[in-house]
C-alpha positions in Angstrom: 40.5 39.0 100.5 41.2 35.4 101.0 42.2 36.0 104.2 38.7 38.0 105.5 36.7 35.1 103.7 38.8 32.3 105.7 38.0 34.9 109.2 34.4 34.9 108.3 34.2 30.9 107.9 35.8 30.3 110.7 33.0 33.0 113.1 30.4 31.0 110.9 31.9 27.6 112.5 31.6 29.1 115.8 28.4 30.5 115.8 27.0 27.4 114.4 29.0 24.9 117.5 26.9 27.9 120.0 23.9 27.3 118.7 24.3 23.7 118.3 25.3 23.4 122.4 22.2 25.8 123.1 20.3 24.2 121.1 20.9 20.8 123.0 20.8 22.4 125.9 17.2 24.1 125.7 16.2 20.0 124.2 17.7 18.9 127.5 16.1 21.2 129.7 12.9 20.2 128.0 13.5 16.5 128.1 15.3 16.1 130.9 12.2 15.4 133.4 10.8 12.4 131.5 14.3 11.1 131.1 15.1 11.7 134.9 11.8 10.1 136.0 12.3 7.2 133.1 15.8 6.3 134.3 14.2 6.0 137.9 11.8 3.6 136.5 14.4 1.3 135.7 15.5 1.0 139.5 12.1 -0.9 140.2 11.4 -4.2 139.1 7.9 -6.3 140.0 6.7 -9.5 139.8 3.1 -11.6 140.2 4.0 -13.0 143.5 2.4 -15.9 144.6 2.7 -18.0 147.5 6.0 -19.1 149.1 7.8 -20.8 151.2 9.3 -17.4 153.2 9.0 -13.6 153.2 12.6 -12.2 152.8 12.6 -8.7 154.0 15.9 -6.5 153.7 16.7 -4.5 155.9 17.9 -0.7 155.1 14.9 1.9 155.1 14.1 3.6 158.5 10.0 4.0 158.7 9.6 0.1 158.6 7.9 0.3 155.9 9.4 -2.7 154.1 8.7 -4.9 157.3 5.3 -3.6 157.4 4.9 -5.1 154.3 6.6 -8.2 155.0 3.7 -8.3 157.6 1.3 -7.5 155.8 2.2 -10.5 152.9 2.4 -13.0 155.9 -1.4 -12.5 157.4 -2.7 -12.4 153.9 -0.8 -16.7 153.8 1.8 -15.5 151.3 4.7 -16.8 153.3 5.2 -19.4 156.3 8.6 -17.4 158.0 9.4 -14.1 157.6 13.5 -14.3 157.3 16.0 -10.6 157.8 19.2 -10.0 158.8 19.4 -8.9 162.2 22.8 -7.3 162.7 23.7 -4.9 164.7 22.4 -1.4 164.0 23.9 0.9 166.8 26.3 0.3 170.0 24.9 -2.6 171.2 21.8 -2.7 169.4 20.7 -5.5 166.7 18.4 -4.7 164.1 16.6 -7.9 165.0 15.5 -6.3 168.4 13.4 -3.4 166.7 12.0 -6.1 164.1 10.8 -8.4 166.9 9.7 -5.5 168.6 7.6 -4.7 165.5 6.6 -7.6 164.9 4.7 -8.5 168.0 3.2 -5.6 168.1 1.6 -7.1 164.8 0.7 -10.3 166.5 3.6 -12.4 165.3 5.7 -14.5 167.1 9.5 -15.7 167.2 8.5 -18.8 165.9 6.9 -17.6 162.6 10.5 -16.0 162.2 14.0 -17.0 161.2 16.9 -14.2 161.4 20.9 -13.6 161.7 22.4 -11.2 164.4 25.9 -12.5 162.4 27.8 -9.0 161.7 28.8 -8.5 158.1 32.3 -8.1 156.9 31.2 -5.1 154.7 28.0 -3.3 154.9 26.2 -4.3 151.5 23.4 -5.9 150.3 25.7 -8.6 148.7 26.5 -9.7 151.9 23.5 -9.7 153.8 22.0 -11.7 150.5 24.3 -14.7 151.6 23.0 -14.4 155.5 19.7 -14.3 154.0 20.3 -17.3 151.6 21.6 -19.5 154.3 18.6 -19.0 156.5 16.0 -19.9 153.7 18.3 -22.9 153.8 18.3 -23.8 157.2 14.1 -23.9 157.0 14.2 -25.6 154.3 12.7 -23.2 152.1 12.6 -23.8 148.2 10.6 -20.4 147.5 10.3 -17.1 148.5 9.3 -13.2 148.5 12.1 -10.9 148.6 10.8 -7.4 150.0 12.5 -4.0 149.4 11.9 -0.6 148.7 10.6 -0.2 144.9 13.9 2.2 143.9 15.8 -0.9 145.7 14.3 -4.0 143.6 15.9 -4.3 140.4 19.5 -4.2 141.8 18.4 -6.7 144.6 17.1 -9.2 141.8 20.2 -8.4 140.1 22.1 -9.7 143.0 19.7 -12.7 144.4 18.4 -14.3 141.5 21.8 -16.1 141.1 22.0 -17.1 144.6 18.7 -18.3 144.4 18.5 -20.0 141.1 21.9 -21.8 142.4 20.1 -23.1 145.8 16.9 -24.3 143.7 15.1 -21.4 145.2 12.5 -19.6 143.2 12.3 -15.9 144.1 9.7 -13.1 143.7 10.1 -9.5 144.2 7.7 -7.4 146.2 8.4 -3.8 145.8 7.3 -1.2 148.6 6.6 2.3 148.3 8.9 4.2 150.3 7.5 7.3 152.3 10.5 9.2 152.5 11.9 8.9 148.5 9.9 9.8 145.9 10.5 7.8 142.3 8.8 10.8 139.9 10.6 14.2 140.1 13.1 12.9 142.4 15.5 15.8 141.9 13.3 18.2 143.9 13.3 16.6 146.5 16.7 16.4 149.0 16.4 13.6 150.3 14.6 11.5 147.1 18.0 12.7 144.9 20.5 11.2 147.8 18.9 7.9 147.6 18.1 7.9 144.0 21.3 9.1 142.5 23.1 6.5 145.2 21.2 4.0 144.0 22.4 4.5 140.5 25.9 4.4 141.9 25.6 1.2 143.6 23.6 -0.5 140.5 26.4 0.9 138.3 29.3 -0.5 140.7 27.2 -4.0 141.3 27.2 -4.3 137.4 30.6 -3.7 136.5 32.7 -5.0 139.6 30.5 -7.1 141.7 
């Protein structure tokens, strides 16, 4: 008798663990799109720009978009140079090349423009922070706009407001809707949840390692 009671106990337990794991998973399947679209709220970061010394614009999207911008800040007297890291982008192309070429289509000269062709020991934004650094340096800047895609800004804030705040710089961040990634519902969208979810790598691994 004791025996059947202990069986029945023990179904009760498991039926009650199911329903508990269903029951979180129908609360996640309800939540999960306000969640998902929260946490990619956190990967964009804004400030009240005002104007500076320089226009930093990273490189890394393909439209232009975050050049455009860059641009687009510039005519409007928000920045005297507009500063990027020109490295090489393909055989024996530089990136610089297609943002000179972009540039003048724009009406803007070499002269209104500081950059680096110097190729980067890795690939990263640290890396291209310190090119960019040393050339608000070289013009003597002591402020400036940093320009990135929107899913891009808080971890590039993460990474130059030390290098900034070290060189006496003050920095703004400029965030630019990107064309090809979508921030809200992300996940439905191929090529919005590569970026998206990569980006939460790379914030993660900057965080904890870098």
């Amino acid at each position: 008798m004791m025996e059947a009671s202990g069986r029945t106990g023990k179904l009760l337990s498991k039926r009650n663990i199911i329903g508990l794991c269903f029951g979180v998973m129908i609360l996640f399947v309800a939540a999960h799109k306000p969640v998902l679209n929260f946490l990619a709220g956190q990967l964009v970061y804004k400030d009240d720009i005002k104007p500076s010394d320089a226009i930093v614009v990273l490189m890394g999207d393909r439209t232009g978009e975050r050049l455009m911008a860059g641009i687009s800040l510039f005519k409007k007297g928000y920045g005297k140079k507009i500063v990027f890291w020109g490295g090489p982008v393909y055989w024996k192309i530089n990136r610089s090349e297609l943002c000179l070429r972009q540039l003048r289509e724009y009406g803007i000269g070499p002269e209104s423009v500081a950059w680096s062709n110097e190729k980067l020991s890795r690939n990263s934004s640290q890396d291209e922070a310190h090119v960019n650094i040393n050339l608000l340096k070289v013009i003597g800047a002591k402020s400036f706009i940093l320009v990135t895609s929107d899913y891009h800004t808080a971890r590039a804030r993460y990474i130059y407001a030390p290098l900034s705040g070290n060189n006496g710089m003050t920095m703004y961040v400029y965030p630019v809707q990107d064309s090809t990634v979508k921030l809200r519902e992300w996940w439905d969208d191929r090529q919005s949840a590569k970026t998206i979810f990569m980006e939460f790598q790379k914030t993660l691994w900057y965080r904890l390692f870098e």
